[in-house]
C-alpha positions as CSV (number, residue, x, y, z in Angstrom):
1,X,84.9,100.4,156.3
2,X,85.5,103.2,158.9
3,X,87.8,106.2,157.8
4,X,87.4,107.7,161.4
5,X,89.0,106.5,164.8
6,X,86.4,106.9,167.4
7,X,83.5,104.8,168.5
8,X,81.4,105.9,165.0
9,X,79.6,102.8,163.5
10,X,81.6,101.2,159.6
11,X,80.3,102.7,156.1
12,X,78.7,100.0,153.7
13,X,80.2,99.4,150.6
14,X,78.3,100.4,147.4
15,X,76.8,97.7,145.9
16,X,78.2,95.1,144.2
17,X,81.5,96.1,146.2
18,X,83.1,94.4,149.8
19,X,86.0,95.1,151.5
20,X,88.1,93.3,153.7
21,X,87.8,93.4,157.6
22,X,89.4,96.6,159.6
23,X,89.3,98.4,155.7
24,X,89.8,101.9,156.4
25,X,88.9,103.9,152.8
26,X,85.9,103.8,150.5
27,X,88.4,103.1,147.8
28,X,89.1,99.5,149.5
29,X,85.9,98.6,148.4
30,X,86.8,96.4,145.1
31,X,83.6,95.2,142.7
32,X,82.7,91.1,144.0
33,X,83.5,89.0,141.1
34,X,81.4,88.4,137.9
35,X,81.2,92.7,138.4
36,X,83.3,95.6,136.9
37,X,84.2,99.2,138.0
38,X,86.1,101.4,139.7
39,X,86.7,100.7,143.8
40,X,84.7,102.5,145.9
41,X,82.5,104.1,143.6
42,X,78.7,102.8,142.9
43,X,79.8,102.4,139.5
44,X,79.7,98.2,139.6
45,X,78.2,96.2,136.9
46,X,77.8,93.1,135.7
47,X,80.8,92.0,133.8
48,X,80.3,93.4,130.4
49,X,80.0,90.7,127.4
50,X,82.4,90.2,124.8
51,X,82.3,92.4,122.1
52,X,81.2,95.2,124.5
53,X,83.1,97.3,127.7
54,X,82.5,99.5,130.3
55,X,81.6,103.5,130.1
56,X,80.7,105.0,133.7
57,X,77.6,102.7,134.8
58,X,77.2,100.7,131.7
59,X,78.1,98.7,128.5
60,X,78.9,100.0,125.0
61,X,79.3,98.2,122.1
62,X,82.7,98.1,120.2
63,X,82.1,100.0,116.7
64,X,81.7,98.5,113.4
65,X,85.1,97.2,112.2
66,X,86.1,96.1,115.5
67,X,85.6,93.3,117.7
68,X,86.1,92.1,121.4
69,X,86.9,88.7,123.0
70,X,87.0,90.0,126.4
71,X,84.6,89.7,129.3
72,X,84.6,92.5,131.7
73,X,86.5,94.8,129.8
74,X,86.9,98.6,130.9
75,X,88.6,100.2,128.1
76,X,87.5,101.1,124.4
77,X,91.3,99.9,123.6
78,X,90.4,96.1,124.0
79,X,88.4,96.6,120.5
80,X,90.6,95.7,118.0
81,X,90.7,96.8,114.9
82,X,89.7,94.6,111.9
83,X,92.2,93.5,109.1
84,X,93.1,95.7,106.2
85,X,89.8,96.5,103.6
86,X,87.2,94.1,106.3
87,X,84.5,95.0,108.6
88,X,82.4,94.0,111.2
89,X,79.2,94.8,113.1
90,X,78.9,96.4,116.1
91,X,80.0,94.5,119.4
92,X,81.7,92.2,117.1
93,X,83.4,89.4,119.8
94,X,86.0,87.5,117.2
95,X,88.4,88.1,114.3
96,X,86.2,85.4,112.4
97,X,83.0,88.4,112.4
98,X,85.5,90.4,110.1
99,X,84.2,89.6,106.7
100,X,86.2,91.4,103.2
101,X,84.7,94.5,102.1
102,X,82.8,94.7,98.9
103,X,85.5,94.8,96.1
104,X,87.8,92.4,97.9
105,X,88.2,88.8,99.3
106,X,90.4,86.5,100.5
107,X,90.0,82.4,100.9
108,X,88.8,82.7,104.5
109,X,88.0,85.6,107.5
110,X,91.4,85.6,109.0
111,X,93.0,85.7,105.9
112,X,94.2,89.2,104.6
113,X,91.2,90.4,102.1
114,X,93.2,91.4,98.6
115,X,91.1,93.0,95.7
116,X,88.7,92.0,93.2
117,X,91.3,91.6,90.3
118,X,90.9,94.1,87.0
119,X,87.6,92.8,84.9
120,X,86.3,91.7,88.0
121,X,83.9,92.8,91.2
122,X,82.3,92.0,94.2
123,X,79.0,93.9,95.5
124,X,78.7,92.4,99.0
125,X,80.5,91.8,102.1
126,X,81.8,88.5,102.9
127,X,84.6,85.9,101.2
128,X,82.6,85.3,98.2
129,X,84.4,85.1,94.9
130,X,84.8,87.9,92.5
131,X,82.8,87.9,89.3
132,X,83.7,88.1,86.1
133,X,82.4,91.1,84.1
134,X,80.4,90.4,80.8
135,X,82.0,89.5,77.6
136,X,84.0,92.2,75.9
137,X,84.3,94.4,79.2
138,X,86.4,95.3,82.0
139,X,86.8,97.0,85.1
140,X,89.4,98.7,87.5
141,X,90.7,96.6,90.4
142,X,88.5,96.4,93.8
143,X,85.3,97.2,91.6
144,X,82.1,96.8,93.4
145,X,79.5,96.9,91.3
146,X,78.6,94.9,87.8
147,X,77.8,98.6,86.2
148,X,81.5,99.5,86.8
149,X,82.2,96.4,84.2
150,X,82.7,98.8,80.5
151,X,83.1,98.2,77.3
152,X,86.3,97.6,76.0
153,X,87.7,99.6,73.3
154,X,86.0,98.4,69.7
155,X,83.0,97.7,71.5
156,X,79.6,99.3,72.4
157,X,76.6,98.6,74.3
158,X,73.9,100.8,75.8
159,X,74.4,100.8,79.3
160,X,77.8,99.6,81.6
161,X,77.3,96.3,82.7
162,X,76.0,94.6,79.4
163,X,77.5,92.6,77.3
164,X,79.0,94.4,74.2
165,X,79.2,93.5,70.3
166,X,81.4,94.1,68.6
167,X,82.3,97.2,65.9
168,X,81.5,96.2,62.7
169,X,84.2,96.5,59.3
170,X,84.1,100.3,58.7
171,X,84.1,101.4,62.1
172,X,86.1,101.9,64.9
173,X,85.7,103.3,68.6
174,X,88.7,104.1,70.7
175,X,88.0,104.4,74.4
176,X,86.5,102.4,77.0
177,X,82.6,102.7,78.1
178,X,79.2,102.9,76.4
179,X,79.5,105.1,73.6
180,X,79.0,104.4,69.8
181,X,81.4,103.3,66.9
182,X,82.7,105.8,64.4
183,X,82.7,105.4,60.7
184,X,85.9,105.5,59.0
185,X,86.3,108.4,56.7
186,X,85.0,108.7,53.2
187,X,87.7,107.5,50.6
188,X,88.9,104.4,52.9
189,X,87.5,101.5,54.2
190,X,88.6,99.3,56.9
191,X,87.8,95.1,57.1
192,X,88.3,94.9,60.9
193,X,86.1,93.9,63.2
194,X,85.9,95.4,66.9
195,X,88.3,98.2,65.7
196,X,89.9,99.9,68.3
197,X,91.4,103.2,66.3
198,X,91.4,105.3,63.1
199,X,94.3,103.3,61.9
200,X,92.8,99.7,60.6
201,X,90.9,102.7,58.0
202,X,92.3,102.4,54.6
203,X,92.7,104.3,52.2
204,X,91.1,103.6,48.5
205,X,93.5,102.9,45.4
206,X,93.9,105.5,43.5
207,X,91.2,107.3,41.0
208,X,88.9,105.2,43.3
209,X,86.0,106.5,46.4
210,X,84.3,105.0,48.8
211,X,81.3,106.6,51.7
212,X,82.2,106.9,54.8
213,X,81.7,103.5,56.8
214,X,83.1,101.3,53.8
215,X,83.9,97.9,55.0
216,X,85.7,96.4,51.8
217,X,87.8,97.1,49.5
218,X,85.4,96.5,46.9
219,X,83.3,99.6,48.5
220,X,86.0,101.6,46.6
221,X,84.6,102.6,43.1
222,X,86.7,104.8,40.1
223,X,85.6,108.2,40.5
224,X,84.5,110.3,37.3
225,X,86.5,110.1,34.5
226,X,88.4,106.8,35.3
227,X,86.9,103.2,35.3
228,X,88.6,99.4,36.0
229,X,87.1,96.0,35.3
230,X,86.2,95.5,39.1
231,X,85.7,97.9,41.9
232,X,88.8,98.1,44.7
């Protein structure tokens, strides 16, 4: 190119650029093909891969939870944005690299990833089914880990994520988690197993007693002063 009239010998084109015959600007110098940039700067480069575009004078990689099909690309915009609760690594070039997050999955990639139901999770990335918590325990929808799987009320274990027994008759335990059954009050009793409140307690007959923790109405003996041919 030659920006000046006069006899003054034509400017080269930066590499990786041409220009057309009788071109009279540095800026009519467009990047040969299989190359990317801006015209008429030195800033040509190889086409940049899928999954990747171009910043000044080389290629970045589209961000986790995007991805890229196009070659060549110039602008961060052509990473899209993976579906709703998925990922994807870095310079990700298809939908098919976006994989549910842990606590969700879906039947296949392109598939919208929906949560790991209630007494369910899912610890790793991918479209692998949920699984089931351990007898006698739940969890919250979209759990991700098997320690998030607790005890249901009635029952106790020593750590989240075990399986839990049961109460037994004369106890109860209200809430969720690890914790430990309660005995039912002196002067009742209570026949239920995996008890869930105060309620399934009892009360004795009259004239009778029973510790605390009975678990039968035969537990229930006359208290001084009164008797009966069998206790309860």
């Amino acid at each position: 190119y030659k920006t000046a009239t006069g006899t003054g010998v034509c400017s080269s084109c930066p590499a990786q650029s041409s220009s057309s015959a009788g071109s009279t600007a540095i800026s009519d110098c467009a990047c040969e093909a299989g190359y990317t940039g801006t015209p008429g700067t030195s800033s040509c480069i190889e086409d940049c891969d899928a999954g990747t575009y171009q910043v000044a004078s080389s290629c970045t990689a589209c961000t986790a939870g995007t991805y890229s099909s196009s070659v060549g690309a110039v602008s961060q915009s052509t990473c899209l944005s993976c579906p709703f609760s998925s990922s994807s690594p870095s310079g990700s070039t298809s939908l098919d690299a976006c994989v549910c997050l842990p606590g969700y999955t879906a039947s296949q990639n392109d598939v919208a990833c929906a949560e790991c139901p209630t007494g369910t999770y899912k610890a790793s990335n991918g479209t692998l089914a949920c699984s089931e918590c351990p007898l006698h325990t739940s969890s919250v929808a979209g759990s991700v880990d098997l320690s998030a799987c607790e005890c249901e009320p009635g029952y106790f274990a020593s750590s989240n994520g075990e399986e839990c027994g049961a109460c037994s008759a004369g106890t109860f335990k209200r809430d969720a988690g690890i914790g430990t059954c309660v005995l039912c009050g002196a002067g009742t009793y209570s026949t239920a197993s995996a008890a869930a409140d105060a309620s399934t307690c009892q009360a004795c007959p009259s004239y009778t007693n029973s510790t605390g923790g009975s678990g039968a109405l035969s537990d229930c003996t006359c208290v001084a002063g009164y008797t009966a041919s069998e206790n309860g």
